[in-house]
KEROTOR-333806 format. One record per residue (C-alpha): residue number from 0; residue in one letter; x, y, z. Coordinates in steps of 0.2 Angstrom, whole numbers, plus 2048, in hexadecimal, padded with zeros to 3 digits. Layout:
REM KEROTOR-333806
r n=NUM | res=A | east=X | north=Y | up=Z
...
END
This chain:
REM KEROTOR-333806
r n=0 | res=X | east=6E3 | north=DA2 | up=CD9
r n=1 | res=X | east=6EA | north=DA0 | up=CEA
r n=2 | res=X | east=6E0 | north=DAE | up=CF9
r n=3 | res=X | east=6EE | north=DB7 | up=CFE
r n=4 | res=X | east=6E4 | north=DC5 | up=D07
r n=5 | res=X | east=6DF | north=DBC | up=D19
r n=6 | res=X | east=6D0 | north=DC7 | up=D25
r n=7 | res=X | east=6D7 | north=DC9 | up=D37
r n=8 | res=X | east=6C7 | north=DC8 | up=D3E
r n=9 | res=X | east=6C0 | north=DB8 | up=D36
r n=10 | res=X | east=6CD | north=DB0 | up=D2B
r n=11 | res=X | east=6C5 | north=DAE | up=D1B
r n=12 | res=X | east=6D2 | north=DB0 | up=D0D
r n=13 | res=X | east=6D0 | north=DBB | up=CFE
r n=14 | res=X | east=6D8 | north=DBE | up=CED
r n=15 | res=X | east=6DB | north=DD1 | up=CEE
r n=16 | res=X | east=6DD | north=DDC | up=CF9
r n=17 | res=X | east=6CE | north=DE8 | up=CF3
r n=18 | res=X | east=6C5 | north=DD7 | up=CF5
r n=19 | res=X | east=6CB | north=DD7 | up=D07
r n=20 | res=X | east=6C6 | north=DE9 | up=D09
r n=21 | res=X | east=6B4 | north=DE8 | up=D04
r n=22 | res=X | east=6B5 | north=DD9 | up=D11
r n=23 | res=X | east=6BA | north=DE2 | up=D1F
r n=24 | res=X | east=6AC | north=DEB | up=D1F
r n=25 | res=X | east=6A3 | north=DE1 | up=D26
r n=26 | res=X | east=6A9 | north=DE0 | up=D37
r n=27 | res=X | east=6AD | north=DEF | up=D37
r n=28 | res=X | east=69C | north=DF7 | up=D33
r n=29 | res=X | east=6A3 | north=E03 | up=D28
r n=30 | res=X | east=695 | north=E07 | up=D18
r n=31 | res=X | east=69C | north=E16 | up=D0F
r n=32 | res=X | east=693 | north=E15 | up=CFF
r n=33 | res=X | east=681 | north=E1F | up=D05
r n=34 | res=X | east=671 | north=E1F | up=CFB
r n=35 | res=X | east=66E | north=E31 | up=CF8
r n=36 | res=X | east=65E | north=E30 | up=CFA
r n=37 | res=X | east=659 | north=E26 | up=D0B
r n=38 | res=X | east=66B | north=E28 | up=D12
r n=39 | res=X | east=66D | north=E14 | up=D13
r n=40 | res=X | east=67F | north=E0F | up=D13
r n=41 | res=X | east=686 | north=E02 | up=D07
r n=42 | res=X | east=698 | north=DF7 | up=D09
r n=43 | res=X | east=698 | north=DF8 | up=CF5
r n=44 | res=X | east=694 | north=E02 | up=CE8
r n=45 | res=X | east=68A | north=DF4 | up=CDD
r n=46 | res=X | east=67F | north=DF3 | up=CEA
r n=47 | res=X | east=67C | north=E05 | up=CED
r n=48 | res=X | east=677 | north=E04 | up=CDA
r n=49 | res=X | east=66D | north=DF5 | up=CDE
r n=50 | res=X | east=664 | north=DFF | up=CED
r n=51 | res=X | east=661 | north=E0E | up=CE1
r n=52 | res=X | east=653 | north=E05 | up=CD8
r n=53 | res=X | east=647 | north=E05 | up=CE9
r n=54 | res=X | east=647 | north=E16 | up=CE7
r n=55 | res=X | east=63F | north=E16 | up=CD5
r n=56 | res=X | east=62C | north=E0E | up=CD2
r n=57 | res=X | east=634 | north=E03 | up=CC3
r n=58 | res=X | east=632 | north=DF2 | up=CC6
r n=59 | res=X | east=638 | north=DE9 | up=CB6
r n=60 | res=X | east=639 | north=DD7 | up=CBC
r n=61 | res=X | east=628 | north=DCD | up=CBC
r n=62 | res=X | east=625 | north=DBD | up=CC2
r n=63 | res=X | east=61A | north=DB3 | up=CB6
r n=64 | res=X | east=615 | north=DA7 | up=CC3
r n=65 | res=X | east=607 | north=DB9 | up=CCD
r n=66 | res=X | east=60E | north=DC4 | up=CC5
r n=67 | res=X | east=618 | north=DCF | up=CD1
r n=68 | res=X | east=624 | north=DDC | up=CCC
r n=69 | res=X | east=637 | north=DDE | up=CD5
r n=70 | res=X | east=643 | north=DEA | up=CD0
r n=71 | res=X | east=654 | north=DE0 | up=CD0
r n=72 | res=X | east=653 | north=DCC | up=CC7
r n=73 | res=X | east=65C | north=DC6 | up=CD7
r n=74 | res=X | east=64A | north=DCA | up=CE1
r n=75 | res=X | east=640 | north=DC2 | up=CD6
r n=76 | res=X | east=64C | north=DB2 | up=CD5
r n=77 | res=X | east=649 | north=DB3 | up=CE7
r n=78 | res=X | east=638 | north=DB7 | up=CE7
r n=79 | res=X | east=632 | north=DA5 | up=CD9
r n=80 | res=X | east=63A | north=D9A | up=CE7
r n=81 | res=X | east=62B | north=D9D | up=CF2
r n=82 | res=X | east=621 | north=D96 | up=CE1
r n=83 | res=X | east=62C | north=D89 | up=CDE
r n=84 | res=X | east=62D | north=D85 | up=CF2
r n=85 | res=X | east=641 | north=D84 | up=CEA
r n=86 | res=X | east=64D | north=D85 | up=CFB
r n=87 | res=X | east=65C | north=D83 | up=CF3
r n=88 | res=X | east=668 | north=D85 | up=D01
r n=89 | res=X | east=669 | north=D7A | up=D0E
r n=90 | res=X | east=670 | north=D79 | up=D20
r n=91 | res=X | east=67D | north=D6C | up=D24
r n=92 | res=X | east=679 | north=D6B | up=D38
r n=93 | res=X | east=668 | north=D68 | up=D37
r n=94 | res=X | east=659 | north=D65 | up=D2B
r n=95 | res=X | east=655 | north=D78 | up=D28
r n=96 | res=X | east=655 | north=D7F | up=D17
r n=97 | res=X | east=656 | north=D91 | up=D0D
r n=98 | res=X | east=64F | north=D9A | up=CFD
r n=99 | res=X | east=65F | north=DA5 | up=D00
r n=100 | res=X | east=672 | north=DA0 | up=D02
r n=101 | res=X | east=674 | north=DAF | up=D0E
r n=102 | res=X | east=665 | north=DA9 | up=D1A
r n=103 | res=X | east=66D | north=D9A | up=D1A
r n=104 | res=X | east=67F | north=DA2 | up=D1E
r n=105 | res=X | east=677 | north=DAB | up=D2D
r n=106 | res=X | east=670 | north=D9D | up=D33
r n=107 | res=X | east=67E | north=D93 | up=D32
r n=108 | res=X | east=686 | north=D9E | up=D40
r n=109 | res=X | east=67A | north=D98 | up=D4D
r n=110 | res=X | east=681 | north=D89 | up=D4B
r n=111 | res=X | east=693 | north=D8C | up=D4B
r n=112 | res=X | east=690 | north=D9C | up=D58
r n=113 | res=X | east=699 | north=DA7 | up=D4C
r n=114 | res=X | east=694 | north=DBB | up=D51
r n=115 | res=X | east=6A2 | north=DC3 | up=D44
r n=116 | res=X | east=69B | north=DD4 | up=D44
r n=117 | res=X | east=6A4 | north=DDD | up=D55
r n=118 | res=X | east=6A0 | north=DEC | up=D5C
r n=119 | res=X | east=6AC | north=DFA | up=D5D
r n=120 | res=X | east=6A5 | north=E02 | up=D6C
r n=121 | res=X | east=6A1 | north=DF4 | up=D78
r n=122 | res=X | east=6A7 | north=DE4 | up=D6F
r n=123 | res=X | east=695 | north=DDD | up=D70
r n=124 | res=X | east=696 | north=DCE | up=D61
r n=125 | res=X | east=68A | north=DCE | up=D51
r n=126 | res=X | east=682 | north=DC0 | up=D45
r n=127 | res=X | east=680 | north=DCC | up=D38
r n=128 | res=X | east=685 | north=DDD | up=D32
r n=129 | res=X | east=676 | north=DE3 | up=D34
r n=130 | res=X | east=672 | north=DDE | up=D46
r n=131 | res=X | east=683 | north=DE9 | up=D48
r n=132 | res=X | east=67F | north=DF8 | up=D40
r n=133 | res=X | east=66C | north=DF8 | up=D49
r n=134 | res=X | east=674 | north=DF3 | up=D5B
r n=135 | res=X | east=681 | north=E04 | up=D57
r n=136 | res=X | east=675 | north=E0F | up=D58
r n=137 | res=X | east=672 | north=E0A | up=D6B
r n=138 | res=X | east=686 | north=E15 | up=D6C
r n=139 | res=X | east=67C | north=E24 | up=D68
r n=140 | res=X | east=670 | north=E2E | up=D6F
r n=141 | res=X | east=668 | north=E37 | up=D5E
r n=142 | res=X | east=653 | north=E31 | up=D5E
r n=143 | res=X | east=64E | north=E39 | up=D4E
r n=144 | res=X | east=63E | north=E30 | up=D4B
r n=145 | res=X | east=631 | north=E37 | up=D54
r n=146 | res=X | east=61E | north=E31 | up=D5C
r n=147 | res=X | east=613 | north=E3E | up=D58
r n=148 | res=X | east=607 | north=E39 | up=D63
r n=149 | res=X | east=613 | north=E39 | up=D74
r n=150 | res=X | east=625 | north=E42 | up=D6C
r n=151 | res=X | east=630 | north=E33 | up=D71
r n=152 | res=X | east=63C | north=E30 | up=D67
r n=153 | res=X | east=644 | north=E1F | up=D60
r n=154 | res=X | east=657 | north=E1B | up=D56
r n=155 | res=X | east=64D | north=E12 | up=D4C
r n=156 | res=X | east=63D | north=E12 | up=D3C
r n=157 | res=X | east=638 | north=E01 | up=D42
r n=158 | res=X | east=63A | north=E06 | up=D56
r n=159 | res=X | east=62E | north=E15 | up=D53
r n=160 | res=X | east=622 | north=E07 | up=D46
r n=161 | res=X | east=621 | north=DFD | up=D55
r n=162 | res=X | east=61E | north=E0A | up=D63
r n=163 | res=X | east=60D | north=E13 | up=D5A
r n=164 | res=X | east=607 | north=E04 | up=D5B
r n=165 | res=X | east=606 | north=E06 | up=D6D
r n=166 | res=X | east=5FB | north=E15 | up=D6A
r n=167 | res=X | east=5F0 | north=E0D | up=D5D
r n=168 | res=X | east=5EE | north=DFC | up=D66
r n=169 | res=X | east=5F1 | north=DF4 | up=D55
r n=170 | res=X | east=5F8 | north=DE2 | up=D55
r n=171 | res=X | east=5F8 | north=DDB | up=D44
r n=172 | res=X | east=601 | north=DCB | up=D45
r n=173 | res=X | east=5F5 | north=DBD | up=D4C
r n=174 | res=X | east=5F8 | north=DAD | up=D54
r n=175 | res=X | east=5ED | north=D9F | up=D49
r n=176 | res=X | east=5ED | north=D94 | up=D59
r n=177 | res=X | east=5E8 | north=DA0 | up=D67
r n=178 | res=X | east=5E1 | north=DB1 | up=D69
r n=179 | res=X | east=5F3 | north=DB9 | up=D6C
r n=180 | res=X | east=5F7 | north=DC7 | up=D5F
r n=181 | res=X | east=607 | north=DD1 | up=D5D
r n=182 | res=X | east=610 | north=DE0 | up=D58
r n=183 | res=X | east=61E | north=DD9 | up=D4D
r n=184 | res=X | east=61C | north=DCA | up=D42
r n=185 | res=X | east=62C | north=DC3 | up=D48
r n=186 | res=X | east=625 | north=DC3 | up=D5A
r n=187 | res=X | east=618 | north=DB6 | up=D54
r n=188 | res=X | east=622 | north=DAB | up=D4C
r n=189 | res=X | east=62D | north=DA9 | up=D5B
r n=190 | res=X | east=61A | north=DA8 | up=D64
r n=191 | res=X | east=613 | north=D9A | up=D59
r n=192 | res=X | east=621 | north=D8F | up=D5D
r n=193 | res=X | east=61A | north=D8D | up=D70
r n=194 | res=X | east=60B | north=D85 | up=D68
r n=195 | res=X | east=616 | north=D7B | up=D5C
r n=196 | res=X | east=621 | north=D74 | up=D67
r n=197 | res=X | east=62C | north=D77 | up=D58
r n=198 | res=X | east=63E | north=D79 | up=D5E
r n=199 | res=X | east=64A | north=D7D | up=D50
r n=200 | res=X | east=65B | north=D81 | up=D57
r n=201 | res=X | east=667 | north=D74 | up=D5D
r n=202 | res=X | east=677 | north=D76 | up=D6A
r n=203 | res=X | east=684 | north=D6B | up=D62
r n=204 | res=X | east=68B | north=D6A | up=D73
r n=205 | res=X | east=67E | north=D65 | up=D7F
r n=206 | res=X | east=66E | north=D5F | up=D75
r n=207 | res=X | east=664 | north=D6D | up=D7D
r n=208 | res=X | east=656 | north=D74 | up=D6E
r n=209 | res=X | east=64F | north=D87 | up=D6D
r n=210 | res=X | east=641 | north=D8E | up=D65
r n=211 | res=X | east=64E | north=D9D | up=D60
r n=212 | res=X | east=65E | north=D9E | up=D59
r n=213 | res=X | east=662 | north=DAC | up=D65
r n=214 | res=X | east=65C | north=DA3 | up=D75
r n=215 | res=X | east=66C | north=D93 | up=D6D
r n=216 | res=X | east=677 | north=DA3 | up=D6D
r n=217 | res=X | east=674 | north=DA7 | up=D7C
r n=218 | res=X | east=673 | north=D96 | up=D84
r n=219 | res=X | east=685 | north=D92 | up=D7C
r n=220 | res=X | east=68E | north=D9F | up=D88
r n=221 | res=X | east=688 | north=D92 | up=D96
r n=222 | res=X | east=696 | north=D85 | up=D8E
r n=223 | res=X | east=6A5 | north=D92 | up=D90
r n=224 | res=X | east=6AD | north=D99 | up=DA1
r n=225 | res=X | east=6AC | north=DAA | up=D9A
r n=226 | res=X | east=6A5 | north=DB6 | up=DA2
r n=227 | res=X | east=6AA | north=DC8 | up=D9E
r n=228 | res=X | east=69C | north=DD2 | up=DA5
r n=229 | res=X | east=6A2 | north=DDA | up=DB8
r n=230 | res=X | east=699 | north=DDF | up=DC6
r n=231 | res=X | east=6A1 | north=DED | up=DCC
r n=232 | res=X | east=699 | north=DEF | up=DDD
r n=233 | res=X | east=69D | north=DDB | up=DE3
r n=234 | res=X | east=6A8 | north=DD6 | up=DD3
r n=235 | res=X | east=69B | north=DC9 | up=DCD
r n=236 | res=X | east=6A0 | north=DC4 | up=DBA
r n=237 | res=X | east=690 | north=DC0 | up=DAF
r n=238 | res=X | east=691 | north=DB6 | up=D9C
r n=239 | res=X | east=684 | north=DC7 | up=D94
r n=240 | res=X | east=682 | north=DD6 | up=D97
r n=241 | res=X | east=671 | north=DD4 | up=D99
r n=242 | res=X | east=673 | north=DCA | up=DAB
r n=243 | res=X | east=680 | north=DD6 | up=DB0
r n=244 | res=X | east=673 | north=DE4 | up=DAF
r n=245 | res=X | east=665 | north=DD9 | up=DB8
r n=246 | res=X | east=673 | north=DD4 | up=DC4
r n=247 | res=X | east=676 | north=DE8 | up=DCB
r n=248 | res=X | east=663 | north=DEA | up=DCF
r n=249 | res=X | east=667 | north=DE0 | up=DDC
r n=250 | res=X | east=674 | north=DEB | up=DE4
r n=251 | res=X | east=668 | north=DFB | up=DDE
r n=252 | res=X | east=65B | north=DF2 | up=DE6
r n=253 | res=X | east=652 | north=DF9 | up=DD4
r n=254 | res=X | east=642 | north=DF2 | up=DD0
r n=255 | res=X | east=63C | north=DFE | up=DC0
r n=256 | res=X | east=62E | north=DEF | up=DB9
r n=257 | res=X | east=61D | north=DF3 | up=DC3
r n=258 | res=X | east=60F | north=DEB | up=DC4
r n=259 | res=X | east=5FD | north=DF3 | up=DC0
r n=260 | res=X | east=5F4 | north=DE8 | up=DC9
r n=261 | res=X | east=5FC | north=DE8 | up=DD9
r n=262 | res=X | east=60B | north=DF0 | up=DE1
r n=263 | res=X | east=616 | north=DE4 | up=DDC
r n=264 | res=X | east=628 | north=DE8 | up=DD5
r n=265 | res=X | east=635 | north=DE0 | up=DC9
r n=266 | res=X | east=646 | north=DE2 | up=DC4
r n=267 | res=X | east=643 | north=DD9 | up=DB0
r n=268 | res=X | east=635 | north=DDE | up=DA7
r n=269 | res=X | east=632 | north=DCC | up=DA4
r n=270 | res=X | east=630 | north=DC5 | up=DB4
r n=271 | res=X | east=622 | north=DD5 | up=DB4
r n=272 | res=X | east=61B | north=DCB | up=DA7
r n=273 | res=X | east=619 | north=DBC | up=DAD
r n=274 | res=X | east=614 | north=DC2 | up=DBF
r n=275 | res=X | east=605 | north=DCD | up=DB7
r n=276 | res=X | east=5FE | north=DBB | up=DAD
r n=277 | res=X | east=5F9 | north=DB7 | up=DC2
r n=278 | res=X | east=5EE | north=DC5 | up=DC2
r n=279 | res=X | east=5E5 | north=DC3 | up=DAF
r n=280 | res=X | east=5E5 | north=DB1 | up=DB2
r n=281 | res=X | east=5ED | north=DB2 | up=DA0
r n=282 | res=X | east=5F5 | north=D9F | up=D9A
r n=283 | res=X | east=5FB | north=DA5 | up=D89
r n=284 | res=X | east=606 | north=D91 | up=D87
r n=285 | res=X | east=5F7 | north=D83 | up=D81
r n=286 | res=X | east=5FE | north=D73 | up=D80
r n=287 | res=X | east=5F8 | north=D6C | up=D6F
r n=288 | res=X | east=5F4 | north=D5B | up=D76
r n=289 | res=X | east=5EA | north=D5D | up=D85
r n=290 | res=X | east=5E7 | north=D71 | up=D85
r n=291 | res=X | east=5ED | north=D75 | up=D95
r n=292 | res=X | east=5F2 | north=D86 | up=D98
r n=293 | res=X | east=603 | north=D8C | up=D9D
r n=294 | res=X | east=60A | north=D9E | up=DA5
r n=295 | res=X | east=61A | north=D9B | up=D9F
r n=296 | res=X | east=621 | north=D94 | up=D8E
r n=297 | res=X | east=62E | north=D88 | up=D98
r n=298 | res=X | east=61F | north=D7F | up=DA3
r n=299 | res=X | east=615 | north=D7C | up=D93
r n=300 | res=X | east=628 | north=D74 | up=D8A
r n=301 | res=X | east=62A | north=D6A | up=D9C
r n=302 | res=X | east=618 | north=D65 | up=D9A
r n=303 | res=X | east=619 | north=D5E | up=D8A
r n=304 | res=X | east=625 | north=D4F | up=D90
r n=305 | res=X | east=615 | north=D49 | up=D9A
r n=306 | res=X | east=60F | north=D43 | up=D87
r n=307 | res=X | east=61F | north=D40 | up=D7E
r n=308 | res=X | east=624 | north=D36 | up=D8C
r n=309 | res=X | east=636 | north=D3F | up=D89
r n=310 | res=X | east=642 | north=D3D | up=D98
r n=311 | res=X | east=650 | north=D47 | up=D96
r n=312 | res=X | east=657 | north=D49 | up=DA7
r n=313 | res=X | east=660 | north=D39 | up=DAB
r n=314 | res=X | east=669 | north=D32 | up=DBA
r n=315 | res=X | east=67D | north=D2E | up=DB5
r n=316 | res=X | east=67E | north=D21 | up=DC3
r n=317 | res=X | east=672 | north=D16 | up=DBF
r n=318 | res=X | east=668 | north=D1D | up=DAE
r n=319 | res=X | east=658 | north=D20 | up=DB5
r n=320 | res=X | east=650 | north=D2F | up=DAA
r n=321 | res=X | east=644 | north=D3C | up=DB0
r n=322 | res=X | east=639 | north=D4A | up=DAB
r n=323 | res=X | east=640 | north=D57 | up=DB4
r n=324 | res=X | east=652 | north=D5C | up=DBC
r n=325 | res=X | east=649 | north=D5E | up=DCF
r n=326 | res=X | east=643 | north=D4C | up=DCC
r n=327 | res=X | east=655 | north=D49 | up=DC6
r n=328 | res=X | east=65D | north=D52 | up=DD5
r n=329 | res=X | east=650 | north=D4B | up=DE1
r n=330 | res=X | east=655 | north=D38 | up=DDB
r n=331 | res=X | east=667 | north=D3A | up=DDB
r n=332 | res=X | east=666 | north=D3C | up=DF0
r n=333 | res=X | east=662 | north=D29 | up=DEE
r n=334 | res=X | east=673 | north=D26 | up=DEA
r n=335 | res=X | east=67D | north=D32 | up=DF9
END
């Protein structure tokens, strides 16, 4: 049957309109089938129904292999692959592969730069529903989960999670090759790719590898003239937001990132973090062949050419390759 029903916001074809509906709602955001219980918003009602089941202890499905119990037969499909080692979905830009065909469907959009899920409010763009309905929350001012050790508040469960962990010291997630040791577990898996080396996500564009798929993202904004973000006080235009807010400490003179070892200020909370490394002596990057210590994650990466040998900069006059672009620059005066 021929897909009559075209989305206007991605193009993908469908063959009824109620099929088209359901759809939309995933740019838009909109969930209006909510769990009674939690208050979690569905685009469906089967998987409202599906949700339900969380909220009972039945757990009917069994997996023969250690016999852990899920409550839908879709989970514990899911769950035998990491028996089986089974990753039946496989990306066809690079050599990654997926227990689940929605991982892989996600993932697919750091290779294309797809971001279909839009904003309403600001038109900041989205890989996935659900980054767009955490990012929403940023629209509103409501903090209903609260510390009870200080009172602050936090839009989010997992924000709050993250926040008494402040007060408890606890850091759960440890680094296997170093002492380092986290809040989150997704902050050490970005982590253990410094020690690695491991650098998973491509630019189809330029060649240029990252360690992250939002770090590719970001970088891919470099290869377009776009820049939509304007300074209002000298009419500067910036490709994110982010440099834009950076940008207007400079005419603020802000500086709200202090150091607690001198007096020392900052206008990013990451140039704080780097700065305090000169004062704990702190060289968290160990390169894996030689164990020299590094401050910062991109010395330890332009280290690493010293042993592969790699030469990635390279002269388009007369071929020569180097190390580094000042070594690159610093040649190219031959030729003037």
């Amino acid at each position: 049957m021929e897909k009559l029903w075209k989305c206007g916001d991605c193009g993908k074809g469908f063959r009824f309109p109620s099929e088209l509906e359901t759809h939309r709602r995933n740019h838009t955001g909109e969930r209006p089938f909510i769990c009674s219980v939690c208050g979690k918003g569905f685009t469906q009602l089967p998987t409202l129904l599906s949700h339900n089941v969380t909220h009972t202890q039945e757990k009917p499905f069994k997996c023969s292999d250690c016999g852990s119990g899920f409550k839908s037969s879709r989970e514990l499909v899911s769950h035998q692959r990491i028996h089986t080692e089974e990753r039946p979905f496989s990306c066809s830009h690079c050599s990654k592969r997926f227990r689940r065909s929605y991982h892989l469907q996600m993932h697919l959009r750091v290779h294309t730069g797809e971001r279909p899920f839009t904003c309403s409010v600001c038109g900041m763009a989205f890989t996935a529903s659900s980054h767009l309905l955490r990012h929403k929350v940023t629209h509103s001012n409501e903090r209903p989960f609260k510390c009870t050790d200080c009172g602050s508040g936090f839009k989010r469960a997992a924000d709050l999670r993250d926040h008494e962990r402040i007060h408890t010291g606890e850091r759960p997630f440890s680094c296997s090759h170093c002492t380092k040791s986290f809040r989150r577990s997704h902050m050490l898996r970005k982590h253990q790719r410094v020690h690695t080396g491991k650098r998973l996500f491509t630019c189809s564009q330029c060649g240029e590898v990252f360690t992250q798929s939002s770090a590719l993202l970001t970088h891919k904004v470099t290869h377009t003239q776009e820049r939509p973000f304007k300074c209002s006080d000298c009419g500067s235009s910036f490709k994110r937001s982010g440099d834009l807010v950076s940008h207007q400490r400079i005419h603020t003179e802000e500086r709200p990132f202090s150091c607690s070892h001198c007096t020392k200020r900052f206008q990013t909370s990451s140039n704080l973090r780097v700065h305090q490394r000169i004062h704990t002596g702190e060289k968290p990057f160990t390169c894996s062949v030689c164990g020299k210590g590094f401050t910062i994650s991109s010395a330890l990466l332009n280290h690493q050419r010293v042993h592969t040998g790699e030469r990635p900069f390279t002269c388009s006059q007369c071929g020569k390759g180097f190390t580094w672009l000042s070594n690159l620059r610093a040649h190219q005066r031959v030729h003037k």
